[in-house]
C-alpha positions in Angstrom: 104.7 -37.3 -90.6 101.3 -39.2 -90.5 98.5 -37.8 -87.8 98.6 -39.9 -84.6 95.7 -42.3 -84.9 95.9 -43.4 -81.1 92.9 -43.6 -78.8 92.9 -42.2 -75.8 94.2 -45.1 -73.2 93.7 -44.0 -69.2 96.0 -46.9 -67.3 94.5 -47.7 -64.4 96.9 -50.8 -62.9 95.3 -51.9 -60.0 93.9 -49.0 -58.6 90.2 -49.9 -58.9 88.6 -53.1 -58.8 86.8 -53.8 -62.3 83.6 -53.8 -60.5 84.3 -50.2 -59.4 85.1 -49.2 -62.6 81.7 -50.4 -64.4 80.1 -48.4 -61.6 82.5 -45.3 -62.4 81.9 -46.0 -65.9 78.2 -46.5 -65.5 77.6 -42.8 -64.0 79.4 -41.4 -66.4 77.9 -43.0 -69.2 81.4 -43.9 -71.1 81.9 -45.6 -74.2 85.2 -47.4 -74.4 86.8 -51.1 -73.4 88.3 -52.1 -70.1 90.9 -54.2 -70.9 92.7 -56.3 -68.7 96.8 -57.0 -69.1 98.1 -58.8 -66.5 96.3 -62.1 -68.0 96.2 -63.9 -71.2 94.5 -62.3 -74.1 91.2 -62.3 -75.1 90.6 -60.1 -71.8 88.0 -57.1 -71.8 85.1 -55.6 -71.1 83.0 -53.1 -73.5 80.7 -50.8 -72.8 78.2 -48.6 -74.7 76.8 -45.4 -72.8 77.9 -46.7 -69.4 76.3 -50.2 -69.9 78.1 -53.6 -70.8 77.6 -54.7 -74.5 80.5 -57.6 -74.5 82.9 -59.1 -72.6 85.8 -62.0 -73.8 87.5 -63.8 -71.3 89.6 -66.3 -73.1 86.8 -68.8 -74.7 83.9 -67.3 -72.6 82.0 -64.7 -74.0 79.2 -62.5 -73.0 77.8 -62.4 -69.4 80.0 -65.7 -68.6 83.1 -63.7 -69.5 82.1 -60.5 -67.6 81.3 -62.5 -64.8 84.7 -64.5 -64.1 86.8 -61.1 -65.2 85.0 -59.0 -62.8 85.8 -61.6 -59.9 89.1 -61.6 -60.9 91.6 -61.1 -58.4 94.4 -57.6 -58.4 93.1 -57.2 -62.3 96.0 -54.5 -63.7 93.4 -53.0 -66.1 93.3 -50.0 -68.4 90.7 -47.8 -70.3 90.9 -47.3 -74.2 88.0 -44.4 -74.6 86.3 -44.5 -77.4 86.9 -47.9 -78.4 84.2 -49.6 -79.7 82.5 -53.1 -79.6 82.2 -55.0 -82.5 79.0 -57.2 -80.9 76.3 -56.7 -78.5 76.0 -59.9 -76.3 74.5 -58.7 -73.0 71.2 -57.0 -72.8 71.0 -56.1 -69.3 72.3 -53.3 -66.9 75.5 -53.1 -65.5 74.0 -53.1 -62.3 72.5 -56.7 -62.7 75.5 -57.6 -64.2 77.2 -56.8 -60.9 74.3 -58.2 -58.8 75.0 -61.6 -61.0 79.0 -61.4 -60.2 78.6 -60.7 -56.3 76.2 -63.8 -56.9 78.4 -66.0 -57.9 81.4 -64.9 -56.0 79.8 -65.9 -53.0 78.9 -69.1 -54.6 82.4 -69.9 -54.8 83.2 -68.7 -51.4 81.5 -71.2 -49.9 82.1 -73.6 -51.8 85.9 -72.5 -50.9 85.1 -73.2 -47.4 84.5 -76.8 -47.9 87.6 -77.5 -49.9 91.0 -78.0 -48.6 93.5 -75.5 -49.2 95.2 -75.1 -52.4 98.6 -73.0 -53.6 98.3 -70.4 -55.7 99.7 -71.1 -59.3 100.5 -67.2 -61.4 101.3 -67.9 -64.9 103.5 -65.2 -66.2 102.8 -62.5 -68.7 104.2 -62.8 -71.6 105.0 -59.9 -74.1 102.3 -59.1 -77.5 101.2 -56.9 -79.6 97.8 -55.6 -79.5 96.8 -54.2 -83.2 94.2 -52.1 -83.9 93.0 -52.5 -87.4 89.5 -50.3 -87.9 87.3 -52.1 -86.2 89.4 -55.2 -85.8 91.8 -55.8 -82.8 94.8 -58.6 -83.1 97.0 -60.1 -81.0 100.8 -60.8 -81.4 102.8 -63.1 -79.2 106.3 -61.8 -78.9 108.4 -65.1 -78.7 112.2 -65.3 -77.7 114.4 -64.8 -80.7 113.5 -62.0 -83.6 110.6 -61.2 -85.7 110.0 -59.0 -88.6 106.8 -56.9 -89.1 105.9 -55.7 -92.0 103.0 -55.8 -94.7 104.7 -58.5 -96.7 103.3 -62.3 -95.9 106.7 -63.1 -95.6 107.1 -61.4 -92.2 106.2 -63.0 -88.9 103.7 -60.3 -88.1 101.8 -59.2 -91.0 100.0 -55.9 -90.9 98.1 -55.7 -94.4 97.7 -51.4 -94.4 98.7 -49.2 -96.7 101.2 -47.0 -94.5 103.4 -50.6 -93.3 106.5 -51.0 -95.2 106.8 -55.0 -96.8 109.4 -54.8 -94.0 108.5 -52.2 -91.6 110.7 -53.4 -88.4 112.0 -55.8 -86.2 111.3 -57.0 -82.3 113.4 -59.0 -80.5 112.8 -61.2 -77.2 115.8 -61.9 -75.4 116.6 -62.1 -71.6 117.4 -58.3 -71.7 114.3 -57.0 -72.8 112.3 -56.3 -75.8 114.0 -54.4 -78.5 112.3 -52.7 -81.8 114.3 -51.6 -84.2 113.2 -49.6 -87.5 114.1 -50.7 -90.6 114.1 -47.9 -92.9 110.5 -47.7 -93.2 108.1 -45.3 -95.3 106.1 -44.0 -92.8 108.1 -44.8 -89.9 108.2 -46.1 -86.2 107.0 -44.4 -83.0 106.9 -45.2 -79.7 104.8 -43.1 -77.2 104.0 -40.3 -80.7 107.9 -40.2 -81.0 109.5 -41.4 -84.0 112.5 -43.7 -83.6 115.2 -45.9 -85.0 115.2 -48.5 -82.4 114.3 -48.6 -78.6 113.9 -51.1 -75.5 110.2 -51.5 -74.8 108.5 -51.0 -71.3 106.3 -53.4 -70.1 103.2 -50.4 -71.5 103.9 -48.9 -74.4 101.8 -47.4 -77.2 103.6 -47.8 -80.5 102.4 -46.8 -84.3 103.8 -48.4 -87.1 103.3 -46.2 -90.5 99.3 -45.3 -89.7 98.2 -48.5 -87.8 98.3 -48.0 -83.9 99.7 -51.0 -81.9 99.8 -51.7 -78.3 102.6 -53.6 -76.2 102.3 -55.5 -73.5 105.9 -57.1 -71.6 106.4 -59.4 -68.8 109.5 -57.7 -68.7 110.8 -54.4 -68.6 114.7 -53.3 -69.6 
C-alpha cells in the first residue's frame, strides 16, 4: 500500500466568518489555503506565516479576490494546512487587508440602501474533483452520466502520475448520488485512507487515486 500523501484539511463549514479566520490564522502565524466550497471554483485564500500572499475568486485575483471572498455571505470554508501558494500577489498585512474589505462592504451597504430590493438568486453546487498535483491544483467537473479517470488521454479525467492506472476508475453522476468505482487499478482507490472497490461519495470526501490525492466536492449526498 502507497503512504497517504494527504494534507491535513480542518473543515470548518460555516462556523467562522473568513474574516475571523484570517485573524485566527494571523495570530497563529499558519501557513495553508482557506478554501471556500459552497461556490464555484477558483475560490481561496493563501496565506504565508499568518499573512495573505494570494487569493482567486473566479477571474479576480489578488487583493480584488480577497476582498469580494471575504465579504462573502455564509462562506462553507475549510483549511488545507500546509498548502502552499504558488504566487505572491498581495504585499500587505492581513490586517489592512481586512481594513480594505470592512471598506468596501460598507460601500456597498449604502449603496444597498438606495436600490430597490432584489431576490436572492443561489446557484447550486455542483460536484468536482479537486487534484493536487505537486505544486499544481486542478479542477474536475463531475457531469451527469459516467467518466473514466485514469492516466491514459483517452479518459475523461486525465491524471498524468506514475501511480494512476491508464484506467484507474470510474465516477458516475446520476440522480442518486455519486458513485466511484475501482477498476482493478495498480495502486488502488481510497476514500477517507481506506482502500475500496466502489462507494457512494459524500458531499466532502478526501479520495487518493494510486499516489495523487484528490478532493470531492457534491451538491449532493447519497
Amino acid at each position: 500500500m502507497l503512504p497517504d500523501l494527504r494534507r491535513d484539511t480542518v473543515k470548518l463549514g460555516n462556523l467562522l466568518s473568513i474574516a475571523e479566520q484570517i485573524q485566527t490564522f494571523g495570530l497563529g502565524r499558519k501557513t495553508g489555503e482557506i478554501y471556500i466550497t459552497n461556490v464555484a471554483p477558483p475560490a481561496r485564500i493563501n496565506l504565508v506565516n499568518g499573512e495573505i500572499v494570494d487569493a482567486q475568486f473566479g477571474l479576480r485575483s489578488g487583493l480584488e479576490a480577497a476582498i469580494a471572498l471575504i465579504n462573502l455571505r455564509d462562506p462553507q470554508t475549510e483549511f488545507i494546512v500546509g498548502e502552499k501558494a504558488q504566487r505572491n500577489t498581495i504585499n500587505i498585512s492581513y490586517m489592512q487587508v481586512l481594513c480594505e474589505a470592512a471598506r468596501v462592504r460598507d460601500e456597498q451597504a449604502s449603496d444597498d440602501h438606495n436600490r430597490a430590493t432584489e431576490p436572492i438568486r443561489l446557484m447550486p453546487t455542483n460536484p468536482y474533483l479537486r487534484i493536487t498535483l505537486g505544486t499544481e491544483i486542478k479542477t474536475f467537473p463531475i457531469r451527469p452520466g459516467i467518466a473514466f479517470i485514469g492516466r491514459s488521454t483517452i479518459n475523461d479525467i486525465v491524471i498524468n502520475d506514475a501511480t494512476i492506472s491508464q484506467r484507474h476508475a470510474s465516477i458516475e453522476y446520476s440522480r442518486s448520488g455519486v458513485f466511484l468505482k475501482d477498476l482493478g487499478s495498480t495502486n488502488g482507490t481510497y476514500v477517507a485512507g481506506q482502500s475500496i472497490k466502489e462507494r457512494w461519495l459524500s458531499v466532502q470526501d478526501s479520495l487518493q487515486f494510486g499516489g495523487v490525492h484528490c478532493l470531492f466536492i457534491g451538491g449532493i449526498k447519497k
